[in-house]
Residue, then its C-alpha position, 0 to 999 in steps of 0.5 A: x500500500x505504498x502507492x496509496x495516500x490518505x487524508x483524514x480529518x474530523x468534521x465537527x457536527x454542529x459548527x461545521x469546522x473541519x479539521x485536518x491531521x497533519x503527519x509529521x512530514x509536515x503535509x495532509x497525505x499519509x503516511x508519506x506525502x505526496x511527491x513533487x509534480x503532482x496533478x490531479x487526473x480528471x475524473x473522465x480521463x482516469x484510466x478505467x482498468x486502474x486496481x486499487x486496494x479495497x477501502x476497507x482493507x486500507x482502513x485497517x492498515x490506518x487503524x493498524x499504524x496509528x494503533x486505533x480502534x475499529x470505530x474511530x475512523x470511517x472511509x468517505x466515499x465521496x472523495x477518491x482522487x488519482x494524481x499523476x507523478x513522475x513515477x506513475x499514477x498514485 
């Protein structure tokens, strides 16, 4: 799961604010930021045979490495994005 990156956050019910983690490189993206030259890829140009990791699976290995307990976090399916690097999509 190294190719893949997360973002979380904590949206507060009756203000609206939301707040965002910031990983000790400094940045949103875990567990190691984004690199340099990213841009994200256009929903319709995203390339149709990409294999991504299943969002459950990637929810347990975030609750396995910051030692969080099943309830704590929740996916939004709502947001998936694919950015194109110098190394290939993420």
């Amino acid at each position: 799961m190294n190719d893949v990156r997360f973002i979380l956050y904590h949206k507060q019910s009756t203000s609206g604010r939301t707040r965002f983690f910031r990983f000790a490189h400094g940045g949103v993206c875990g567990f190691v930021g984004l690199p340099t030259l990213v841009q994200v890829i256009d929903p319709e140009e995203r390339p149709v045979s990409s294999i991504v990791p299943h969002p459950a699976a990637l929810l347990a290995h975030i609750q396995r490495q910051l030692e969080l307990q099943a309830s704590d976090l929740q996916i939004d399916h709502e947001y998936r994005e694919q950015v194109d690097t110098p190394n290939g999509i993420i």
